[in-house]
C-alpha positions, -999 to 999 in steps of 0.1 A, spaced: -105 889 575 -142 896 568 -166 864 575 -194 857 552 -225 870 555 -252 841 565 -288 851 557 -310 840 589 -341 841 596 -349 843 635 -383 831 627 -376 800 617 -348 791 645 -373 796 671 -411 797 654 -435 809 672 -463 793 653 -465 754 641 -439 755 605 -453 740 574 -420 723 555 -425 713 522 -413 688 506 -403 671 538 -411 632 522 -378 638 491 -346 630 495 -324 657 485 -293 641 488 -271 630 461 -240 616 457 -214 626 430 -219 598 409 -257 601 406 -250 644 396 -228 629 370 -252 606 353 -283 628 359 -262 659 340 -251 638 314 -284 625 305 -297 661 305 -265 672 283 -276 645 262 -313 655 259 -334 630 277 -369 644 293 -370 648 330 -393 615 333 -363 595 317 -338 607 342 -361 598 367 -370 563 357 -332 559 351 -319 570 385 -351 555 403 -356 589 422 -390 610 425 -398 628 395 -397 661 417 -360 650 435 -346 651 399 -367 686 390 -351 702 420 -313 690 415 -320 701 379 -330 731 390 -304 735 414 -274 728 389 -287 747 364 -288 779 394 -255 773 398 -244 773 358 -236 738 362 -261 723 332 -272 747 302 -309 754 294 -326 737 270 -349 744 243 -370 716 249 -367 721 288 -374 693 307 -389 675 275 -372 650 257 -348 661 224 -359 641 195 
C-alpha cells in the first residue's frame, strides 16, 4: 500500500534564519457548530462583516474559513462575494 505523499519543507522544520508567521494573533480553530452557522449565513447571503459580528470572531478568522470551505467545494461562490445580498 502506497502512503501519501506529505509536502515538507526542510526549511521551515529547522530555519536557519528568524521565521516571520503571519497571522500568528487568529484563532483558526472552529468547531462544527460554528462551520454550520457561518456556511448557512453565507448560503443565505449575509456580508462577511455580518458573519463576523454574529459569530464574535475577527473579521479575517471568518475571511479565511470562508476561504478555506469554499477551496474545498464546501460553500458556492457568490455574486456579491463577501458583500451582503440585498
Amino acid at each position: 500500500m502506497m502512503m501519501p505523499s506529505i509536502k515538507t519543507d526542510i526549511r521551515k522544520l529547522r530555519p536557519e534564519a528568524e521565521v516571520y508567521i503571519a497571522l500568528e494573533d487568529l484563532d483558526f480553530a472552529w468547531e462544527p457548530n460554528e462551520i454550520e452557522t457561518i456556511s448557512n449565513m453565507w448560503e443565505s447571503g449575509k456580508s462577511i462583516l455580518k458573519i463576523s459580528e454574529k459569530t464574535e470572531r475577527e473579521i479575517d478568522e471568518v475571511a479565511l474559513l470562508l476561504m478555506d470551505l469554499a477551496r474545498k467545494g464546501k460553500i458556492r461562490e457568490r455574486k456579491e462575494g463577501v458583500f451582503e445580498n440585498d
